[in-house]
N, C-alpha and C positions, 0 to 999 in steps of 0.2 A: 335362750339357754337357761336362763331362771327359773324360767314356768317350768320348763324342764327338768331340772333339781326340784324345785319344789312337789311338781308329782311324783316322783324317784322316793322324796323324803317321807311325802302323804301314805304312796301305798306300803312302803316299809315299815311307817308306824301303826297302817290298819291289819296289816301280817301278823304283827308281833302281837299285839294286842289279842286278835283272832286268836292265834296260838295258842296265848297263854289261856285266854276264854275254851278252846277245846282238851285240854288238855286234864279236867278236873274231870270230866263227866267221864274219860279211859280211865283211869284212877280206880273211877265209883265201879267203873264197870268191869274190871279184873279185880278188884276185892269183891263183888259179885260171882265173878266165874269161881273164883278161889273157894268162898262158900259152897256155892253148888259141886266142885269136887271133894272138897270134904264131905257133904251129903251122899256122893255116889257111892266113894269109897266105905262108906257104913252101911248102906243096904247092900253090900257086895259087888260091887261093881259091877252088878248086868242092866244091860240095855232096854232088856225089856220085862217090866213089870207090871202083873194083872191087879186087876181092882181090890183091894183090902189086901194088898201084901200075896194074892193068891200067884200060882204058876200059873204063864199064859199059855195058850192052846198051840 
């Protein structure tokens, strides 16, 4: 039953760890997305845009 708690207490401390290790790069990456919608909303918010700012076909 030791060994037992003690892997219980191992993978809980490798969790948490993990977690807090994945949790910076979500962060980086919605103040990324947050940029790129402030860039869509200034070209107009369309989808689709031709080469040098031109209308696409």
């Amino acid at each position: 039953m030791k060994i037992t708690q003690e892997v219980r207490d191992f993978a809980a401390k490798q969790n948490s760890e993990s977690y807090l290790a994945a949790t910076a790069p979500v962060e980086r990456a919605e103040e990324g997305m947050e940029e790129m919608s402030e860039k869509f909303r200034e070209v107009g918010s369309e989808l689709y845009v031709g080469a040098g700012g031109r209308q696409h076909d």
